[in-house]
N, C-alpha and C positions, 0 to 999 in steps of 0.2 A: 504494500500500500504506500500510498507518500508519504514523506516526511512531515509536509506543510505539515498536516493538523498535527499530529504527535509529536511532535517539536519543537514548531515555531510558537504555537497560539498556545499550548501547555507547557510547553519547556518541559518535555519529557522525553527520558530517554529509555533503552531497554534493561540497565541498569537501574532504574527507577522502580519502585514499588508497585505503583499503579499504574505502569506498562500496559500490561497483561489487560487490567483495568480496563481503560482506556482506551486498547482495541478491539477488547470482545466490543463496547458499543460503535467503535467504525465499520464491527462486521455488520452489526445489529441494523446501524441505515443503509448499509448496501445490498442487504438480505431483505428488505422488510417491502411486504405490498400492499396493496390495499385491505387485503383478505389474511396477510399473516404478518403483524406487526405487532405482537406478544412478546418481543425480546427486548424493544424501546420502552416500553412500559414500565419496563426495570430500571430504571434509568428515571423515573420519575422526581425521585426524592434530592437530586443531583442538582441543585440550584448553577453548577458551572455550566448545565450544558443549555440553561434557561436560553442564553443569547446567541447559541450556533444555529445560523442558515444550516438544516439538512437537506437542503436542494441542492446549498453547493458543495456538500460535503459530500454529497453523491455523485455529485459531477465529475469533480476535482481528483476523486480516487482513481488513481491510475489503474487502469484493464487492460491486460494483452487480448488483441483480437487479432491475430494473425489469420487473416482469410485472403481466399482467392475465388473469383464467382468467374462463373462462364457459363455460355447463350449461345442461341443457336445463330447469333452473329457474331462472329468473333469481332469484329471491327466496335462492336458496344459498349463500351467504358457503364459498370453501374457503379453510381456510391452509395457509400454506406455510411448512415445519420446514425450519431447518436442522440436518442429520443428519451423524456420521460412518462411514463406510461404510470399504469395503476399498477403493474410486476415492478414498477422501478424502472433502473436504467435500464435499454434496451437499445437493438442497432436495428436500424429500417432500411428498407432500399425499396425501391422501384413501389415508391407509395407517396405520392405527391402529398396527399393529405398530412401525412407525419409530417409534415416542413412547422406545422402550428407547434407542436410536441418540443420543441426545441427551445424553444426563447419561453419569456415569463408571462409576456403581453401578447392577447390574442388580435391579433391581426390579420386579416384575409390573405391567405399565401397566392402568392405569382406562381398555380400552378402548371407545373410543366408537364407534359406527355408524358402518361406510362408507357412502357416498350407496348409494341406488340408485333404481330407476325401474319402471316396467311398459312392457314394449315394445310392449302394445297401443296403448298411449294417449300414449307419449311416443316421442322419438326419443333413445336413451340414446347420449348423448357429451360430452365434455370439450374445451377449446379452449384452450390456451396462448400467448400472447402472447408475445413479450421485444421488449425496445427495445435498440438498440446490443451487441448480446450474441449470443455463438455455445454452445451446451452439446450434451450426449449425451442421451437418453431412457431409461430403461425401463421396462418396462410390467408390472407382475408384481401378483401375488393381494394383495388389501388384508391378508392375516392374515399375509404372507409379507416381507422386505427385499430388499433392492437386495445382489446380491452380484457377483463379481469375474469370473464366467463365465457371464452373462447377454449376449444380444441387446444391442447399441443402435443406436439410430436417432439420424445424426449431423444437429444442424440447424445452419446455415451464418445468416449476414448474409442477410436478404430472403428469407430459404426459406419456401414456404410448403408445407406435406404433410399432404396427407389422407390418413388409415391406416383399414380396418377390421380389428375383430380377432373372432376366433372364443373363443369359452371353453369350457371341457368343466370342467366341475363335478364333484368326487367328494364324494359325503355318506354318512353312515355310521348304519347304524341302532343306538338303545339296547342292543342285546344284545351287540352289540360289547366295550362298557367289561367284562365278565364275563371278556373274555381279556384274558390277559399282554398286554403288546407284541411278548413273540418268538411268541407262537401268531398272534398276528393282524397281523404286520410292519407294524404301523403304530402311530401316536403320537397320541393328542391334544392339542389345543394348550393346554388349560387340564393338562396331566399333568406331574410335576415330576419330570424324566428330565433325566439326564447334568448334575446341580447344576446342569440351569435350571430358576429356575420359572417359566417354558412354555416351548413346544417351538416349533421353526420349524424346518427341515430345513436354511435358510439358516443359520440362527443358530446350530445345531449345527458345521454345518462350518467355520464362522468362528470357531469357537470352538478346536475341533480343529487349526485351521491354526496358531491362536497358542498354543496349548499348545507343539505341536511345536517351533513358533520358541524358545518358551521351553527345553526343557530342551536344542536346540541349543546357543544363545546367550546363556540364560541373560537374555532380556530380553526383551521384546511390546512389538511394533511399534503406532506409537501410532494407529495403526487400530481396534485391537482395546479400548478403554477400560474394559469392563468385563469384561475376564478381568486376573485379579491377576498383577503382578507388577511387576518393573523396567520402567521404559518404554526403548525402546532410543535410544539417543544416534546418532550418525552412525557413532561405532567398531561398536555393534551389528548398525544397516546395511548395514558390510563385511561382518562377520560370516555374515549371513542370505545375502547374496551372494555368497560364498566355498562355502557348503552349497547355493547353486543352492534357495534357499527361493524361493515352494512350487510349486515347480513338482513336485517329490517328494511333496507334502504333499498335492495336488490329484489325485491318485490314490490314494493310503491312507487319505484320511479316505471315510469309508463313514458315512450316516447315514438313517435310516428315514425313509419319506416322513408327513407329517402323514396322520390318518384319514379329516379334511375338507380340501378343497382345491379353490382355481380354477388352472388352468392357460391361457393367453392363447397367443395366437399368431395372427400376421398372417395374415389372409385376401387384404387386397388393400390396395395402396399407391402414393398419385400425389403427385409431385412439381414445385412450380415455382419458379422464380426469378425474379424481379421487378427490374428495373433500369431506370434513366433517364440522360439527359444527365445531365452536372457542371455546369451552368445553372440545373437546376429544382431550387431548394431541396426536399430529400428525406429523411421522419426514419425509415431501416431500422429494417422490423421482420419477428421471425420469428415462424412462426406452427403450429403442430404440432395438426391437431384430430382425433383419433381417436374411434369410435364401437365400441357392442362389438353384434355379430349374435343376435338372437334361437337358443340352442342348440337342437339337435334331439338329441341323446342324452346322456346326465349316467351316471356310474357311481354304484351304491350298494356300499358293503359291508355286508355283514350276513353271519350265521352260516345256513348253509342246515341244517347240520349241528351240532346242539347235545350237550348229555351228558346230556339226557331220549332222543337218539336209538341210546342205547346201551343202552337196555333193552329186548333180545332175549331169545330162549332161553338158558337159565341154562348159564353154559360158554361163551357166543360174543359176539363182538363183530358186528352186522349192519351195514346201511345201509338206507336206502330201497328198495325195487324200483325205481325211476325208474331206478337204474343197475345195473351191473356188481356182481353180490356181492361185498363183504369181510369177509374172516372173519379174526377173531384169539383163537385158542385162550387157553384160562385156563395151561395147562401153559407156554407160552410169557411171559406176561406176570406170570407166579408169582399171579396171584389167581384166588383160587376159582372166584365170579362176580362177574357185573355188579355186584350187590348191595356186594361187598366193594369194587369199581372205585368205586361212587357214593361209598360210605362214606369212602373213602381221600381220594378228588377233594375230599369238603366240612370233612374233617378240615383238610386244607391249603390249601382255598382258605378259611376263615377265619383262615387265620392269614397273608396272602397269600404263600403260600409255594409252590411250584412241585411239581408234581408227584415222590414221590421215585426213581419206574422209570424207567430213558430207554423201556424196551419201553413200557409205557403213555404217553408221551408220545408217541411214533411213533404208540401208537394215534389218541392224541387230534385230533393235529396231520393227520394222513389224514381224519379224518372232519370239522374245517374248512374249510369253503371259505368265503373272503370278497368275493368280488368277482360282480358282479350288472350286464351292460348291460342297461340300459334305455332305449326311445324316452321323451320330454318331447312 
């Protein structure tokens, strides 16, 4: 680990008493995540450690990450971020969205292209290297992060695992942005909902989780960097763990899924391990190379049922014949006609304000549908 903190800001050395001290809690913040932070806890009664940032204490610890990535273009240069996540520190790559993870203040990232490839002509996959080094994996949508109740794939000294994975793509047609986000239960990522500006569904609930911590404990756990507030100390810690955080928190936070999205998930998966005598000089290494499957069905959302499809006979509300008639009386919905329904709907959707009838909302909200399988 560095010297900085055990040296400089303690003035301690390994000949000192509380050495030992002092770096079981350096292990304790670079071990600890949202879901197993029982070892800072200890550390509670420690009035010295009241005033250390462990954001940068986390940062600042030196990690060997010796790796080498390779793609099915060799000419592709990926890098590798260091990000902080609700696991802690972490390294990202080829995930524009982690660009936020990185600094303290949340700011809209200058996102850049994920790779990508034509599965006619290429063989789309990724290949991960490490030297002397064990870590977790996961595998999640390039517009998406790394959160606390995800999949991982553990690699080991000498492992080496082939993965494929499947993706089901959801894309969203331009008629969409015309609804709310409650008409259309979904979010776009460039939309500036819940004080972010953009949406992740991840990033939502990681948000929500440290809110909570906060008005608990009156302090955010330093996972969370860019939601304001007190950073929490080791006494906070206790705190969080006293309220059983989040394990309460990972059930009440509710948050809409993005409009556009990849969803991943293992199709097939082989494992090996590689060993030799303690005679032949041997430099371990692991090795993680996953590939994604040509998809054969993508979802779109789109509006099958728009408010051009509300101009019926004067008095009704219709549908399509393709289905089931529904009818919504004017007597019910207090408007005259359709005519007045339009008039009212363009009254308030220029001023983007919500319809002001819940009955005409019901109406509305029935004759959207958004969701569309289709074969690719």
């Amino acid at each position: 680990m560095n010297n900085f903190h055990k040296h400089r800001r303690w003035n301690i050395g390994i000949v000192n008493d509380e050495y030992f001290y002092f770096l079981e809690f350096l292990y304790s913040v670079v071990n600890a995540s949202a879901t197993n932070y029982g070892d800072l806890a200890k550390f509670a009664q420690d009035e010295r450690f009241d005033d250390i940032d462990l954001f940068d204490v986390a940062k600042t610890i030196d990690r060997t990450f010796e790796q080498t990535i390779t793609s099915y273009d060799p000419n592709i240069h990926v890098e590798v971020q260091p990000i902080m996540t609700e696991r802690g520190m972490c390294y990202a790559f080829n995930s524009p969205m982690s660009e936020i993870l990185r600094q303290r203040k949340m700011t809209a990232p200058k996102f850049r292209n994920p790779l990508s490839c034509q599965y006619g002509k290429q063989q789309c996959f990724l290949k991960l290297d490490i030297y002397e080094n064990t870590g977790t994996l996961e595998i999640h949508s390039p517009f998406e992060v790394a959160g606390a109740d995800a999949d991982l794939i553990t690699l080991q000294k000498s492992d080496e695992i082939l993965a494929s994975y499947k993706v089901v793509e959801t894309v969203a047609s331009a008629s969409l942005r015309d609804l709310s986000p409650n008409q259309r239960k979904c979010v776009f990522s460039d939309e500036n909902t819940a004080e972010l500006p953009f949406y992740s569904k991840t990033l939502c609930l990681m948000k929500c989780r440290a809110v909570m911590a906060l008005e608990m404990c009156n302090c955010v756990p330093y996972f969370y960097p860019f939601v304001d507030g007190p950073s929490c100390t080791p006494a906070g810690f206790e705190c969080l763990l006293d309220f059983k955080w989040p394990i309460w928190a990972l059930h009440i936070c509710k948050c809409p899924s993005t409009c556009t999205e990849q969803q991943y998930s293992v199709h097939a998966i082989k494992k090996r391990t590689w060993s030799v005598n303690a005679d032949i000089p041997f430099h371990p290494k692991s090795s993680f190379r996953w590939d994604v499957l040509p998809p054969k069905v993508r979802i779109r959302r789109s509006v099958l049922f728009s408010f051009e499809d509300l101009l019926a006979d004067p008095g009704t509300l219709g549908m399509s014949k393709k289905t089931a008639p529904l009818r919504f009386y004017s007597p019910e919905c207090k408007l005259a006609s359709q005519f007045e329904l339009i008039q009212e709907y363009m009254k308030f959707k220029d001023k983007h304000l919500q319809l002001p009838t819940a009955k005409v909302k019901v109406v509305l909200d029935a004759l959207i549908k958004t969701t569309v399988i289709e074969t690719v």
